[in-house]
N, C-alpha and C positions, 0 to 999 in steps of 0.2 A: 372544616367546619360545615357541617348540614345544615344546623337548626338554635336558633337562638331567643331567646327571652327579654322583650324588650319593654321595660318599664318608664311610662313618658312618651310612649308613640305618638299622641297626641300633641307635642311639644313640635315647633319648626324644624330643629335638629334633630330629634326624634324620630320626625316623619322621613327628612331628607336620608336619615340614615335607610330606613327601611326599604325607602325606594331600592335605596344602594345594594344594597342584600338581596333583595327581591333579583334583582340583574344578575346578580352570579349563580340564581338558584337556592338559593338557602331561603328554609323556610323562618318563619316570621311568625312569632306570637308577640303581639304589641297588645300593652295593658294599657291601659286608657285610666289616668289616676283622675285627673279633672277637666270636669263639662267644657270649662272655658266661657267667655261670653259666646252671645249667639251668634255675633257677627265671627267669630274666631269658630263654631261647631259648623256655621252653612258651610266656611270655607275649605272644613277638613271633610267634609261632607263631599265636596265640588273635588275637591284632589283624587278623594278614594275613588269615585268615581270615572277618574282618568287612568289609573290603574286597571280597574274593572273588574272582575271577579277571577282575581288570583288567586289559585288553590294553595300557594304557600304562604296568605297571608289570614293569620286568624287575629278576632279581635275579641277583648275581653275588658268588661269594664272593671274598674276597682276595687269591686267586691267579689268580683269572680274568680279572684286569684286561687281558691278551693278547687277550681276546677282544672288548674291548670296542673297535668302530670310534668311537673317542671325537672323532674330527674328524665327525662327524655331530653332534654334539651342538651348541647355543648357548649353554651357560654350568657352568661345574665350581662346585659347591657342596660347601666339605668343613665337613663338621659331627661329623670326628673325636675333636675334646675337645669334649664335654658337661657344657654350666657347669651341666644339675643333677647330675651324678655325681659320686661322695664315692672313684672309683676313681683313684685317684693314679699308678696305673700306664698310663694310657691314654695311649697314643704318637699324634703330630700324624702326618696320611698326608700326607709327603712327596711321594709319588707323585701328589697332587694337585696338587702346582703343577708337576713338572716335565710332567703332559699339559696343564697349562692354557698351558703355555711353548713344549712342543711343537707344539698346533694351534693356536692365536692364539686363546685363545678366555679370554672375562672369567672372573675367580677371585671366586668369594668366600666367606671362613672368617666361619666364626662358632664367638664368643668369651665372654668373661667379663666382666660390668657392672661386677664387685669392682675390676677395673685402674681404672677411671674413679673409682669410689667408695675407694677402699683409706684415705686418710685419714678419710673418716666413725666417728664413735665407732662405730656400729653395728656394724663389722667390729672394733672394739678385743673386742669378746666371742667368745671362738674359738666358741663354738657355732656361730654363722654364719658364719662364715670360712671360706672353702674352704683344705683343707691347701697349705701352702707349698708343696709337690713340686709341686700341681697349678697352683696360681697360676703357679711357676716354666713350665712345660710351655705355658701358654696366653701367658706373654712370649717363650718363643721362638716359636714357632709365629706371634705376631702380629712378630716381629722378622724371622724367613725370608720371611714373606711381604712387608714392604715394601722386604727388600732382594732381592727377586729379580727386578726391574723386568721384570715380564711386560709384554707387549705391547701389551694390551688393558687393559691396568690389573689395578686390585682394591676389592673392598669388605672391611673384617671391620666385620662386626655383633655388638656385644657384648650382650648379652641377659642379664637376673634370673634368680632363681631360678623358674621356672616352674611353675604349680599348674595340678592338675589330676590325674585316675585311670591310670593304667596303669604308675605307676612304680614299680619295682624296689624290696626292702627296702634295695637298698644307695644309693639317689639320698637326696640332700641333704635334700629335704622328707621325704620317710619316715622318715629320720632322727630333723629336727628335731621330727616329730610323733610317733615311739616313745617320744623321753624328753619332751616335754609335751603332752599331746593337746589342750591349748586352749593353739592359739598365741598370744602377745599380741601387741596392735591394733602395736607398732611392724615384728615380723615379717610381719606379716598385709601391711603397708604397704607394702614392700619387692617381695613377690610380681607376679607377674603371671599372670593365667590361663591356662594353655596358649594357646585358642583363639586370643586376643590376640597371643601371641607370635609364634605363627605368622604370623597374617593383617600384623603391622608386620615381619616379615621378607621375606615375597613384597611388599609395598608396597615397600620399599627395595630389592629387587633392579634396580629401573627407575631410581633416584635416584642422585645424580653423586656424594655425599660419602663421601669413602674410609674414614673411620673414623667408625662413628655407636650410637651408646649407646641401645639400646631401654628405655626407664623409664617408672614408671608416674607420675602428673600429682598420685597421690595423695602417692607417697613425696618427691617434690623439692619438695613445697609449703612455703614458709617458709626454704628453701634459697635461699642466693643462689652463684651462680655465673658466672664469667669470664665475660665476652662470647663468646671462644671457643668455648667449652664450650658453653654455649647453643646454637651456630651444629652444635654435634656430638652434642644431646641428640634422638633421639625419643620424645615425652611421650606416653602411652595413657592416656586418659582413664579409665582402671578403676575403677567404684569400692567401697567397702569389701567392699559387701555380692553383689559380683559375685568378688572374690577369696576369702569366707568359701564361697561353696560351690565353688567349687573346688577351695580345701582341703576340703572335708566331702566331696566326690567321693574324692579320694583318701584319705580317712582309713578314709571305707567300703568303699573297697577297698581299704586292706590289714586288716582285721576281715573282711572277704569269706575271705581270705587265710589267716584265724585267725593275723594277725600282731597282736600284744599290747601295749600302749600302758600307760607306766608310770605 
């Protein structure tokens, strides 16, 4: 893989992917669907800028997609819904699969871990429950995509709640850590470190299994599950005290922030 087409770069997993990419040499066209608020643009603002002017990394806003020679590219990655974002109105970019349909080229979305988990008591607690609207948003989006029998196939990688610094006041963990600042050890479980998340995302871009659940080895422990499901789990060996500063990354930045924890 040289060069890939990324829809939602702007998005936390979006970006964290890119970075990812960016490290092995693969160039990087990240579409930029939406502005974001302004606190969420300085900050991807402040990122790009620690990067710094990488020649494999191009940007294009939402309506620039005319410009992008996307049959150049070897693989469309839409990471338009962000299973950490608590934004309900985030629309799936369609437009990803009809260029992925157009030039024959492999699709793959990435999703929400909660569709796998949804029976776990864990989600019976709204706190950690992503809103219905968005749940709803991440079943169509995984629905359009396996009925649009693209060519080259597809993957959706569904992916945790992701820890780690740079995230928005309005993502999922910033959230859950405004109204409790010491997460307990069963959220904590749950998490995955960014860095992690990423690095089992670019691993599975290369692997044949169309639907695959990124989780961590700590949270399924004493879980038993299908055979199937097994054959559909990627387990990250994370363990507590590698997701405890993850969160403490993010907690310190948002107190960085002088965002205020109850």
């Amino acid at each position: 893989m040289e060069s890939v087409l990324l829809y939602g770069a702007e998005t936390y997993v979006g970006f964290l992917l890119a970075e990812r990419l960016l490290e092995e040499g693969i160039h990087v066209a990240g579409i930029y669907l939406a502005p974001g608020l302004k606190e969420e643009q300085n900050m991807l603002e402040e990122r790009m800028l620690m990067i710094g002017r990488n020649a494999g990394l191009a940007r294009y806003d939402a309506g620039e997609t005319n410009k992008i020679p996307a049959e150049k590219y070897d693989h469309i990655i839409d990471a338009s819904l962000d299973p950490n974002s608590t934004n309900s109105q985030a629309v799936h970019a369609a437009g990803a699969i009809e260029a992925a349909a157009k030039h024959h080229l492999p699709y793959t979305l990435l999703s929400c871990s909660q569709l796998t988990f949804e029976d776990e008591p864990f989600f019976a607690d709204r706190r950690y429950r992503h809103s219905e609207e968005s749940l709803q948003q991440f079943h169509l989006a995984e629905k359009a995509v396996r009925e649009s029998g693209l060519s080259r196939g597809y993957k959706i990688i569904r992916l945790p709640l992701l820890a780690g610094p740079w995230q928005s006041y309005s993502s999922k963990l910033s959230d859950l850590l405004m109204n409790d600042e010491h997460l307990s050890e069963r959220v904590i479980k749950y998490l995955l470190p960014a860095d992690q998340g990423a690095e089992a995302v670019f691993l599975l871009l290369n692997q044949k299994n169309q639907i695959t659940t990124v989780t961590s080895k700590e949270w399924i422990s004493g879980k038993r599950f299908s055979e199937r499901k097994e054959k559909e789990l990627y387990m990250v060996p994370a363990d507590e005290e590698q997701k405890k500063k993850a969160v403490h990354s993010q907690r310190e930045w948002l107190s960085k922030n002088r965002i205020s924890f109850k």
